[in-house]
VEXKE-814607 format. One record per atom (N, C-alpha, C, O): x, y, z; residue in three letters. Coordinates in steps of 0.05 Angstrom, whole numbers, padded with zeros to 5 digits, always signed. Layout:
REM residues N
XYZALA...
END
This chain:
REM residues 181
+00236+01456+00868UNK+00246+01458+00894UNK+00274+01471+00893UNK+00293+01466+00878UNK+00270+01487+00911UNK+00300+01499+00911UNK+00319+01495+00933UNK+00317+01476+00949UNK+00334+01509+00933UNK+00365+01496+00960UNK+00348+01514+00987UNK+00337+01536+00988UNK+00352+01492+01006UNK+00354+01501+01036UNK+00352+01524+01038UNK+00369+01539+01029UNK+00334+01531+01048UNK+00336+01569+01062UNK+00351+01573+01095UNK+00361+01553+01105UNK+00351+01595+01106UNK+00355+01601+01120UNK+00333+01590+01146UNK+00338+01578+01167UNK+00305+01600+01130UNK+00282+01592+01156UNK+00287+01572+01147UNK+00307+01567+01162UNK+00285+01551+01133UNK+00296+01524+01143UNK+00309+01515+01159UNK+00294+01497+01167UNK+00326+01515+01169UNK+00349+01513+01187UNK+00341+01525+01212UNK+00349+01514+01233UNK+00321+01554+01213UNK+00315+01567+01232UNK+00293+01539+01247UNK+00292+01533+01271UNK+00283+01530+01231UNK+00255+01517+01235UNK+00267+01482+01244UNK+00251+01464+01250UNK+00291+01480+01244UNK+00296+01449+01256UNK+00315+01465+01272UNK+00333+01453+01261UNK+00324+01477+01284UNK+00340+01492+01314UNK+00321+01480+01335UNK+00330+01460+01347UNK+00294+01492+01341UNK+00283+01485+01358UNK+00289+01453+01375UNK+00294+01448+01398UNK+00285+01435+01350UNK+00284+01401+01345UNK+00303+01391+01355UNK+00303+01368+01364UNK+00331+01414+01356UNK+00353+01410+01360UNK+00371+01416+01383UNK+00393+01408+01389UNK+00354+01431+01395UNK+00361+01439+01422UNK+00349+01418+01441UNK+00360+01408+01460UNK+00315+01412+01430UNK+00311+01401+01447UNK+00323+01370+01452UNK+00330+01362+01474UNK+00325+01354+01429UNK+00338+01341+01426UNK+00368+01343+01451UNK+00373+01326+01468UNK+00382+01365+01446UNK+00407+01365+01465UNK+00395+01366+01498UNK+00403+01352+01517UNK+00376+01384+01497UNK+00364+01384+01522UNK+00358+01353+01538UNK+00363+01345+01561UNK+00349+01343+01520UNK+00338+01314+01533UNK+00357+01289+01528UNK+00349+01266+01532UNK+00379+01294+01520UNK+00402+01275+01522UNK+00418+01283+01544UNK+00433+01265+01552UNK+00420+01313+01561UNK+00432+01325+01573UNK+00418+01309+01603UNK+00431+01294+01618UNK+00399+01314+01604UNK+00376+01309+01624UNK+00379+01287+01633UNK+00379+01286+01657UNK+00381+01263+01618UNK+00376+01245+01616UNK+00401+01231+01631UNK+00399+01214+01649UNK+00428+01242+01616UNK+00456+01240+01637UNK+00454+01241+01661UNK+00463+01225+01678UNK+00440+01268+01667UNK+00446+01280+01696UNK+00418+01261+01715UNK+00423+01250+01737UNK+00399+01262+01706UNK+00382+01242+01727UNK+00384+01213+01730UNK+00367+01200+01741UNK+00409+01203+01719UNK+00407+01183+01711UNK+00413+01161+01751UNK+00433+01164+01764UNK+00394+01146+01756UNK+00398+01136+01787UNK+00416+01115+01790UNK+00414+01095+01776UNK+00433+01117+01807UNK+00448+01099+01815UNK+00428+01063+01820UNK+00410+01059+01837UNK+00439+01043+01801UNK+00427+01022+01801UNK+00429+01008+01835UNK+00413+00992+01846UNK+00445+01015+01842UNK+00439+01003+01878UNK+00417+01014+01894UNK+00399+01004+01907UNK+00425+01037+01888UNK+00405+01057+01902UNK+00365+01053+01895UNK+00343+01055+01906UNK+00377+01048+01870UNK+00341+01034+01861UNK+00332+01014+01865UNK+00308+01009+01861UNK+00359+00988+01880UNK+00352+00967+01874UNK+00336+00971+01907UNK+00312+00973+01910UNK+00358+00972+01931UNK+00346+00982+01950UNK+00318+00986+01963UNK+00307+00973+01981UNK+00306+01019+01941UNK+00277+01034+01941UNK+00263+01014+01938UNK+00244+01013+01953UNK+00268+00989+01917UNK+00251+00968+01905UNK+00246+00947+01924UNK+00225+00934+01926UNK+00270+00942+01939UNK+00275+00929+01960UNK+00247+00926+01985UNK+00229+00910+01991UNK+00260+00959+01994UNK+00244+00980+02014UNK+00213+00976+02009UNK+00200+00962+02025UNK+00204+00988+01990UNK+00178+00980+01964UNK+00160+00962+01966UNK+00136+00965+01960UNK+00174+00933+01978UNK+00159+00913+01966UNK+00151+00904+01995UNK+00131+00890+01996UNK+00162+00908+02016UNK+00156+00893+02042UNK+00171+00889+02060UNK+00194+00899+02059UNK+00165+00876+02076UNK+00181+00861+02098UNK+00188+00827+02076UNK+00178+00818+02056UNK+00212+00818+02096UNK+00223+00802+02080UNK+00234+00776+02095UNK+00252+00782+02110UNK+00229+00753+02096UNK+00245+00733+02113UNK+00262+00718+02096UNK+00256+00711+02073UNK+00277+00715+02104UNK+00303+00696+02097UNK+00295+00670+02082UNK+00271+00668+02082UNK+00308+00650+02068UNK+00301+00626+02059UNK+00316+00611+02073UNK+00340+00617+02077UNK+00302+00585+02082UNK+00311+00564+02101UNK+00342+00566+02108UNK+00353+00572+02129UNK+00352+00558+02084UNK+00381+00557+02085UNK+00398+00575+02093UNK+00418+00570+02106UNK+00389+00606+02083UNK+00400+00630+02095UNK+00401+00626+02124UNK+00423+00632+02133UNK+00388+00619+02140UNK+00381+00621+02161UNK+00388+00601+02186UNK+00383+00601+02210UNK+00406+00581+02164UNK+00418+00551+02182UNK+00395+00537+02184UNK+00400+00521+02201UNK+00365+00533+02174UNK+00345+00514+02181UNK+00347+00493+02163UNK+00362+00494+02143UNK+00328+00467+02172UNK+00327+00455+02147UNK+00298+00451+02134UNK+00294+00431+02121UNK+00275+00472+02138UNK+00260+00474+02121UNK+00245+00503+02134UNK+00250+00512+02157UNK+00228+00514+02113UNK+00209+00527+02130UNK+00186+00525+02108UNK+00186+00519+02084UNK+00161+00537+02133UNK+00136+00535+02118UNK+00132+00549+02098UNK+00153+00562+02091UNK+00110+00554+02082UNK+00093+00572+02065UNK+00092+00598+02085UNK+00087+00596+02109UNK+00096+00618+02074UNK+00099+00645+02086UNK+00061+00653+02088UNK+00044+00640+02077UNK+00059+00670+02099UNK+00030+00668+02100UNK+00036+00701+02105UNK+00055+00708+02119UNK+00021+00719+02094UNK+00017+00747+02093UNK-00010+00754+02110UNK-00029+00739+02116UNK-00008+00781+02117UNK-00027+00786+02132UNK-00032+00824+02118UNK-00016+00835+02102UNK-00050+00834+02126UNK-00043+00870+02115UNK-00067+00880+02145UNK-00072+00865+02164UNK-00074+00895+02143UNK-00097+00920+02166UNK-00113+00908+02163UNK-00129+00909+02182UNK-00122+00886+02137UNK-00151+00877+02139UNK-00149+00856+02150UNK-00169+00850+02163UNK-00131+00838+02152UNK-00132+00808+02162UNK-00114+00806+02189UNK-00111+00783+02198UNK-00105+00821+02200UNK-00085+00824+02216UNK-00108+00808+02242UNK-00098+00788+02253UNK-00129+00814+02248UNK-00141+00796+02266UNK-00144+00767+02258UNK-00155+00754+02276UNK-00140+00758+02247UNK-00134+00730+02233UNK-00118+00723+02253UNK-00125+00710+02273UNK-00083+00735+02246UNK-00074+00718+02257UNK-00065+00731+02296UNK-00052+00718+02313UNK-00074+00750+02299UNK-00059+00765+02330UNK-00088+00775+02344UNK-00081+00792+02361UNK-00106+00774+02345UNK-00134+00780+02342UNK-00139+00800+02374UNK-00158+00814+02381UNK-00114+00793+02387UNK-00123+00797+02418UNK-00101+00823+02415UNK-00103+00844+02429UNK-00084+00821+02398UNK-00065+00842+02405UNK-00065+00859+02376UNK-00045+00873+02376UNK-00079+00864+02354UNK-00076+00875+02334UNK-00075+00899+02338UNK-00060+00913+02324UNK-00092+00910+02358UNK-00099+00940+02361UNK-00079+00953+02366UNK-00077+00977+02361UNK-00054+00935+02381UNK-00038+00958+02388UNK-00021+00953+02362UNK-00016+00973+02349UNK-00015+00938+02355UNK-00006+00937+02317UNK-00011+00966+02307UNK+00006+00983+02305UNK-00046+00968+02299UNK-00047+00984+02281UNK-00055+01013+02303UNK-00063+01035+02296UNK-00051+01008+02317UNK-00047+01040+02336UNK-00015+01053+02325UNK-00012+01077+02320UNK-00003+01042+02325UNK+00020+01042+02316UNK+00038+01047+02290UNK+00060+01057+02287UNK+00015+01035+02266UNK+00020+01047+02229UNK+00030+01018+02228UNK+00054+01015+02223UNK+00014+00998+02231UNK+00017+00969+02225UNK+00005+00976+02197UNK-00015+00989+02191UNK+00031+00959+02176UNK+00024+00962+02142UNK+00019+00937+02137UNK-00003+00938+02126UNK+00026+00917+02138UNK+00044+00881+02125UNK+00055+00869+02145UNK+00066+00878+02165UNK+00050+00845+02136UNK+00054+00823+02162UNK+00064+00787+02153UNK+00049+00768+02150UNK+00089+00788+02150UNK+00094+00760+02132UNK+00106+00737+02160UNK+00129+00738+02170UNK+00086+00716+02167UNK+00100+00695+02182UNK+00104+00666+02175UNK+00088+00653+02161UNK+00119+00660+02181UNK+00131+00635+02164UNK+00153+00613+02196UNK+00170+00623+02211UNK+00145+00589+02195UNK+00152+00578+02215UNK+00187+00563+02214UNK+00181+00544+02229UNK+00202+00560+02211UNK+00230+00545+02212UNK+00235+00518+02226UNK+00227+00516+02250UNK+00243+00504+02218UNK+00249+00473+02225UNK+00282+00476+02230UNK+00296+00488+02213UNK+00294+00465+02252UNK+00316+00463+02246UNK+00325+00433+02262UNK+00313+00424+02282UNK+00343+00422+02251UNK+00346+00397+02256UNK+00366+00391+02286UNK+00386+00405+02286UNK+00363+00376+02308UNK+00377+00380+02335UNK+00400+00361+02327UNK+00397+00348+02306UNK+00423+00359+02343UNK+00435+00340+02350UNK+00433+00308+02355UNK+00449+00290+02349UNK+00407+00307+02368UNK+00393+00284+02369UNK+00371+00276+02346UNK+00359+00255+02348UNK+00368+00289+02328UNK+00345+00281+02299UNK+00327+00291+02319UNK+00304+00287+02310UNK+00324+00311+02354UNK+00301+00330+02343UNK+00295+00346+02332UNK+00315+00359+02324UNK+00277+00355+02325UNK+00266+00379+02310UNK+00260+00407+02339UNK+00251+00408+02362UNK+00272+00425+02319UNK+00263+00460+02334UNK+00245+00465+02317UNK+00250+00460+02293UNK+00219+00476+02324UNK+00206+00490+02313UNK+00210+00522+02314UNK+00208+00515+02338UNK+00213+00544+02313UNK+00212+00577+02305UNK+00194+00591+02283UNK+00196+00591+02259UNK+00172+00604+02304UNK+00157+00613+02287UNK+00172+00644+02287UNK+00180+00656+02306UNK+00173+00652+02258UNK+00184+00682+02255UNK+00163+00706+02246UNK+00147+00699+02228UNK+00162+00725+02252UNK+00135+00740+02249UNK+00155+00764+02235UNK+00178+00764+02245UNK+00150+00783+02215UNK+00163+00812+02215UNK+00138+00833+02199UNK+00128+00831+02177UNK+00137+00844+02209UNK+00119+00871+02211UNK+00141+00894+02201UNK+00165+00899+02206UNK+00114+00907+02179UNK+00129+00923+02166UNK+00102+00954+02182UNK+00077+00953+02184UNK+00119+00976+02189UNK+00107+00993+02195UNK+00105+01019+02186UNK+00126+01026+02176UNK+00084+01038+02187UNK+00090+01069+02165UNK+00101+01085+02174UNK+00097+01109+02168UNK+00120+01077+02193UNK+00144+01095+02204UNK+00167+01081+02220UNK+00156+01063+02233UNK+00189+01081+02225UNK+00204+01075+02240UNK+00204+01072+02268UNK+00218+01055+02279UNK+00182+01098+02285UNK+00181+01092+02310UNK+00157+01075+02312UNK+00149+01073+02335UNK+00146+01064+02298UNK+00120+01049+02301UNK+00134+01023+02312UNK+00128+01015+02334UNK+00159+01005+02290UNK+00167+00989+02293UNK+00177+00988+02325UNK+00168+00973+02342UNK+00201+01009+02328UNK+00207+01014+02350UNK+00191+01004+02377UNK+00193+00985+02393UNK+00172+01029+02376UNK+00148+01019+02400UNK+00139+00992+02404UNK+00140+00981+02426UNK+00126+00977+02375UNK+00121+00954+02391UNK+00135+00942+02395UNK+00129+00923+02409UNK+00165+00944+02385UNK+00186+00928+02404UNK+00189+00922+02431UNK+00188+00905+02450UNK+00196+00950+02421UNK+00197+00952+02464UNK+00172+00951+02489UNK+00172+00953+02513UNK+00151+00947+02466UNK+00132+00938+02484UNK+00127+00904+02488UNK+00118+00895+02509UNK+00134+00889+02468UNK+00144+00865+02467UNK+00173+00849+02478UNK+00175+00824+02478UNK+00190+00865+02484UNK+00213+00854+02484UNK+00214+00838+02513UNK+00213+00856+02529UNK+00216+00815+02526UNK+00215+00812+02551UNK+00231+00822+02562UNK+00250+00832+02551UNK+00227+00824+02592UNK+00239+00838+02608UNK+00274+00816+02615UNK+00293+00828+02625UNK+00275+00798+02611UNK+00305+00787+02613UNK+00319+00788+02586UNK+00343+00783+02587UNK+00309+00792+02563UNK+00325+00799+02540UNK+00340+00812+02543UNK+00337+00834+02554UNK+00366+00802+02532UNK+00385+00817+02532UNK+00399+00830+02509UNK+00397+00813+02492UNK+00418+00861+02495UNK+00421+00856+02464UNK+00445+00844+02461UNK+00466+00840+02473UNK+00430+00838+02426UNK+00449+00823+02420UNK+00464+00824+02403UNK+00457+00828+02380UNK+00488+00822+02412UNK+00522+00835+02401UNK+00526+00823+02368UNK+00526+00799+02362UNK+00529+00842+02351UNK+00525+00838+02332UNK+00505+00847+02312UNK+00513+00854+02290UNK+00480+00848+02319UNK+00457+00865+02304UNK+00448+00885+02326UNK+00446+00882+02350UNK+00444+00905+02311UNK+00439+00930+02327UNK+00405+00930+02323UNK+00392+00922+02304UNK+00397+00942+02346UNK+00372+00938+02356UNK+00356+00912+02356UNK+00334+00907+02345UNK+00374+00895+02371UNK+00362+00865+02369UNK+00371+00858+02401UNK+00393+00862+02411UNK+00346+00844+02416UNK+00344+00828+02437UNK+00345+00802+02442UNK+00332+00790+02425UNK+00356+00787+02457UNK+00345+00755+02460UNK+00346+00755+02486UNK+00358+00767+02503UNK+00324+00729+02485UNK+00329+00716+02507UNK+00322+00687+02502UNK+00314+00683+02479UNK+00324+00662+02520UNK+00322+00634+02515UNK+00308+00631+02492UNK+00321+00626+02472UNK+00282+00631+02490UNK+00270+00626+02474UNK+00255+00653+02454UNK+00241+00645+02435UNK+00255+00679+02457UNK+00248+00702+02442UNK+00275+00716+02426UNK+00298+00717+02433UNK+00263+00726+02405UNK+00287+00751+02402UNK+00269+00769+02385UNK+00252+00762+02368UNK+00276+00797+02393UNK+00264+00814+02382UNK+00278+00832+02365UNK+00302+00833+02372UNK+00275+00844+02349UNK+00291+00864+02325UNK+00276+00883+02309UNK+00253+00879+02299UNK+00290+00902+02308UNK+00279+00927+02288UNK+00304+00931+02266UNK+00329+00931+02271UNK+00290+00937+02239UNK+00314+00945+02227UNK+00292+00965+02209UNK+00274+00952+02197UNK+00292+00990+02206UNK+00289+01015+02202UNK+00247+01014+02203UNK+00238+01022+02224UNK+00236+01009+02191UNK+00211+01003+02197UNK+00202+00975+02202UNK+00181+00972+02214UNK+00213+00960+02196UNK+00213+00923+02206UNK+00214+00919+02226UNK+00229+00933+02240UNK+00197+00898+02237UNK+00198+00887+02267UNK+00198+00866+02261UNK+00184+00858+02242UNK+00215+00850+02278UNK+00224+00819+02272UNK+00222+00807+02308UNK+00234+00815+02328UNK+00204+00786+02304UNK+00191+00769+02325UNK+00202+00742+02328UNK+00185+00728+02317UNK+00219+00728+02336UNK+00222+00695+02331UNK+00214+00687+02355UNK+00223+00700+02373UNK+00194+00665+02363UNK+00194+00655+02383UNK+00193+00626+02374UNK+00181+00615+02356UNK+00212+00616+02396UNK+00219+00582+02399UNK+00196+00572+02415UNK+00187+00589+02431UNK+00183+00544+02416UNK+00173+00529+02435UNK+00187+00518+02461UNK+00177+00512+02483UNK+00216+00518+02450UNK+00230+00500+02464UNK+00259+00508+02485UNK+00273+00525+02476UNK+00263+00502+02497UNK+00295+00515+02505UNK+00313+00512+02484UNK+00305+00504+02461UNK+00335+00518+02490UNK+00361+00518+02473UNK+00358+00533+02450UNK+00377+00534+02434UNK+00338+00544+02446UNK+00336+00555+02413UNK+00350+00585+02406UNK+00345+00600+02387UNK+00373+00589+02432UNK+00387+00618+02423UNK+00404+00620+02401UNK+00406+00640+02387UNK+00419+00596+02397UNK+00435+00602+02370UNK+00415+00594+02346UNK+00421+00608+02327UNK+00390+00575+02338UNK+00375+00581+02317UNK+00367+00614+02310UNK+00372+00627+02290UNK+00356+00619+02333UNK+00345+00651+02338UNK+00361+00667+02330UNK+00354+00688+02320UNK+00383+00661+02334UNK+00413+00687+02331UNK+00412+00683+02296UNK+00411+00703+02282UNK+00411+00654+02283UNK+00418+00649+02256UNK+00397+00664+02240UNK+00404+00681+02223UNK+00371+00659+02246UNK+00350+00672+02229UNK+00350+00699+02227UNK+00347+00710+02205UNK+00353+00714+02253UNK+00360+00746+02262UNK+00381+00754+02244UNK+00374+00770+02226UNK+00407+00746+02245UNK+00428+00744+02222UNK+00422+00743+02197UNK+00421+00765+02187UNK+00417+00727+02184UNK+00404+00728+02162UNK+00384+00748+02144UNK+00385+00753+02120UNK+00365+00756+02165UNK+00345+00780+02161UNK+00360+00803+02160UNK+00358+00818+02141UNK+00372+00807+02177UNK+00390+00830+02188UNK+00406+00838+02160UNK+00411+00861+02152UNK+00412+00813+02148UNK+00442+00815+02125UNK+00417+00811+02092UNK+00429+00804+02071UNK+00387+00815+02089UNK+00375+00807+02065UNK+00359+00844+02075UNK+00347+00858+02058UNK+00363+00850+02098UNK+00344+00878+02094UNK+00362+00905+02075UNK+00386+00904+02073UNK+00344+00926+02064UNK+00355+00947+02045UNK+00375+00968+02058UNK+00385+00985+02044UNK
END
């Protein structure tokens, strides 16, 4: 064996560039970890709050819904759902404790849609007509016992059984509002 040649050297260049190439690359694409966390966020669904986030003192088992089961739970009204780019459907009910040891019940519904104006529409086709918005979250309604909200393809539904349930409603809204991407 003799000393190193020239095409030697010629013949690990290639190895060596690319090598620089793909450490180079690798700097420059490299994604901002918020920004991914977000997409992942975005990615995975619609999202409700946990009890506590939300000022309650319990809530149910979340129960999912998708295009196939969506008559399960809305059966009379699904169509205009998926007229709309109805994707996902997570509802989950809230307990919150009264003044007096009664109980509020709040069932919260949020619909995730394949576009932004989907959410939109069925808002405003839902929103009652005395809702008023509400100061503080942008594109959000209440009234006594409803509140309605969009936050970029999400639609967020709370309805109370009961009177008085505007500041529960405002808490859960809040909460959602401050856990979306």
């Amino acid at each position: 064996m003799g000393r190193p040649r020239v095409r030697h050297a010629l013949l690990l260049l290639p190895l060596v560039i690319v090598a620089v190439w793909l450490t180079q690359r690798a700097r420059a694409v490299r994604d901002d970890p918020a920004d991914v966390l977000r997409a992942l966020r975005a990615a995975h669904g619609p999202m409700l709050p946990a009890a506590g986030t939300a000022g309650a003192s319990a809530r149910t088992e979340t129960s999912a819904y998708d295009r196939e089961t969506l008559y399960e739970y809305i059966d009379g009204a699904a169509e205009s759902y998926l007229a709309r780019g109805f994707e996902r459907c997570l509802v989950a009910t809230y307990t919150f404790t009264g003044t007096a040891g009664s109980a509020l019940d709040i069932t919260a519904e949020v619909y995730r849609f394949a576009a932004p104006g989907g959410a939109k529409e069925q808002m405003l086709a839902e929103r009652p007509n005395a809702a008023t918005p509400l100061p503080g979250i942008a594109d959000a309604f209440v009234d006594p016992s409803t509140l309605v909200a969009i936050r970029g393809r999400d639609y967020l539904k709370l309805t109370a059984l009961a009177s008085g349930a505007e500041k529960a409603l405002v808490g859960i809204a809040a909460a959602w509002a401050g856990e979306q991407p």
